[in-house]
N, C-alpha and C positions, 0 to 999 in steps of 0.2 A: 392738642390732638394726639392720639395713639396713634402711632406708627407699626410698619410691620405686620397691622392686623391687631395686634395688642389690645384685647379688653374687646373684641367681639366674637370673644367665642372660643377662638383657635388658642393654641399651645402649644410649645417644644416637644418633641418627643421626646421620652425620658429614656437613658441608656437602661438597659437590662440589669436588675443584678446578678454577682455574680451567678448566685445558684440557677436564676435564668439562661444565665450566658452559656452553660456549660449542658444546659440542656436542650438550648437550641446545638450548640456543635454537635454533641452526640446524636441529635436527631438526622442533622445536614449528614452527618459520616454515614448514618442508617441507609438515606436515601439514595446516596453515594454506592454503596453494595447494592443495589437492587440493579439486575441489569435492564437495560435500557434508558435509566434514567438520566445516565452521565452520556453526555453527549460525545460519539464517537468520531474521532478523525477518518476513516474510508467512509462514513456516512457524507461528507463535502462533496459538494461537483467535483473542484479541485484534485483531490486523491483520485476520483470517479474515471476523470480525465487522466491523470497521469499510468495507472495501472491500462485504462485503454492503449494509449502512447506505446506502452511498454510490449503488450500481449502485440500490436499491430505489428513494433517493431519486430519482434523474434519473427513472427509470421516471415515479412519478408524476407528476413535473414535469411530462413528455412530453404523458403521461393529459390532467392539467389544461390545459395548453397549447393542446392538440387538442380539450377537449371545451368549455372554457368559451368562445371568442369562437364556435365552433358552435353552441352553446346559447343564447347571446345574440343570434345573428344569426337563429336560427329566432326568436325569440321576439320578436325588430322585425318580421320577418316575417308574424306573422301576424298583428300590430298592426298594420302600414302598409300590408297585400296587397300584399308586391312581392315573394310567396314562386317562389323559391330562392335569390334574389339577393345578401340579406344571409347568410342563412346558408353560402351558397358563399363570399363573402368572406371570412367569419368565417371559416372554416375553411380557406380558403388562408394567409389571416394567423395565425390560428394555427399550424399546418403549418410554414410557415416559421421561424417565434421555436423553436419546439418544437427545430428540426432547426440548429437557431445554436446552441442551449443546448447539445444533445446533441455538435455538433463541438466545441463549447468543453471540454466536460468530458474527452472522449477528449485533446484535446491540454492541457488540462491536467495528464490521470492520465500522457499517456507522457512529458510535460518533469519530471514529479516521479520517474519510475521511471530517466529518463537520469540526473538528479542522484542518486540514491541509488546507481547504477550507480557514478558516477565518485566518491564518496565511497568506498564499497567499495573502487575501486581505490587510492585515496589510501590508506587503511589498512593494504593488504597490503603497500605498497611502504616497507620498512625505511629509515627516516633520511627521512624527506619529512614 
């Protein structure tokens, strides 16, 4: 009895030859440069989710930033009667930290998306 299937029909597939082999790569690298084709990491829930995480973060940062030396400065306020004073400060100097934190963060997220950029490109380029 044939085994495997053997002798009704079916048969091994056979490896490419060379001249084959090097024309399917050259094809796969083609398709490779086309965009959209290679599958992108911030296309995952995963990334989706963590960039959310991150934008929510700062947000409340912001929140806290702005509301806590505010809060704190009405609240010597109407302990020491030198109301609006402290609380205006409060809330300029908060304002400020708030708006550091937030340009730190954007130039943070675009120096990490330049490097993921030029890693991309270091990947597509054959022999580098």
């Amino acid at each position: 009895m044939p085994q495997d299937g053997a002798g009704k029909g079916e048969s091994k597939p056979q490896a490419p030859s060379p001249d084959e082999y090097r024309r399917l790569e050259d094809e796969a690298r083609a398709l490779r440069g086309i965009k959209g084709v290679e599958r992108r990491e911030s296309s995952s829930p995963k990334a989706g989710m963590n960039a959310y995480l991150r934008y929510t973060g700062i947000g409340f940062q912001f929140l806290a930033m702005l509301g806590v030396p505010g809060a704190l400065g009405y609240w010597l306020d109407t302990r020491l009667g030198t109301m609006p004073w402290l609380l205006l400060t409060g809330s300029l100097l908060g304002g400020a930290a708030a708006m550091i934190v937030v340009v730190r963060e954007v130039l943070r997220a675009e120096e990490a998306e330049k490097r993921r950029k030029t890693e991309q490109g270091r990947k597509k380029e054959p022999g580098k």
